[in-house]
C-alpha positions, 0 to 999 in steps of 0.5 A: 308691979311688972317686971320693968319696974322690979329690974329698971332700977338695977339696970341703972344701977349697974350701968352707974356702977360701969360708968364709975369703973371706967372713969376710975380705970380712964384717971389711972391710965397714963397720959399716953394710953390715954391719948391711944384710947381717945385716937383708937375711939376717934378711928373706930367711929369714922370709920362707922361713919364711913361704912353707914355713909357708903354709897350703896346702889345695890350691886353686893359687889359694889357695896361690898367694896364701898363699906370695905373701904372706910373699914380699911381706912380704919385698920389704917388709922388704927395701926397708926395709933399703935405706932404713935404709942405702941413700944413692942417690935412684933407690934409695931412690924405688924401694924407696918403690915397692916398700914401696907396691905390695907392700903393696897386693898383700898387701891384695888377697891377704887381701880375696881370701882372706877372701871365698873359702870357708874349706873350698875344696879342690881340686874343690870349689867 
């Protein structure tokens, strides 16, 4: 016998066990958590989405400003669901800010972009 199948079984054991807890804690949550943790998922997953689908030429500046972007977008879409359902004023302030200055990144990221050559590759200038 080897050791994947002394400890297979207790992972999956484990991960059932997990699995029972979260859907435990998710049916006493209230109705409006859990529309903030469907809407925090949903953001987090467009915005990896978003930074796998990047179009990348190789350029590190240029790569890095198209994977910030959907990032950005989703602190946006994140600090939206904490308005949507968030009740505390530091919090909400704060998301206001985030909304704000993400945006403006996301502005200077696509000026940047638009004034760099479209054919810029790695040691090309």
């Amino acid at each position: 016998m080897n050791i994947t199948t002394i400890f297979y079984p207790k992972r999956l054991w484990i991960a059932g066990l997990f699995a029972g807890l979260s859907i435990g804690a998710i049916a006493q949550m209230e109705p409006h958590a859990v529309n903030f943790m469907q809407f925090m998922n949903e953001s987090m997953d467009r915005m990896d989405s978003g930074m796998k689908s990047a179009p990348m030429n190789g350029d590190v500046d240029h790569d890095f400003a198209t994977m910030m972007m959907p990032h950005h977008q989703g602190a946006i879409d994140m600090a939206k669901a904490e308005l949507a359902y968030g009740k505390d004023p530091v919090m909400r302030r704060l998301a206001e800010e985030i909304i704000v200055d993400q945006q403006s990144e996301i502005q200077a990221m696509q000026l940047w972009l638009s004034k760099k050559p479209a054919t810029n590759q790695v040691g090309q200038k």
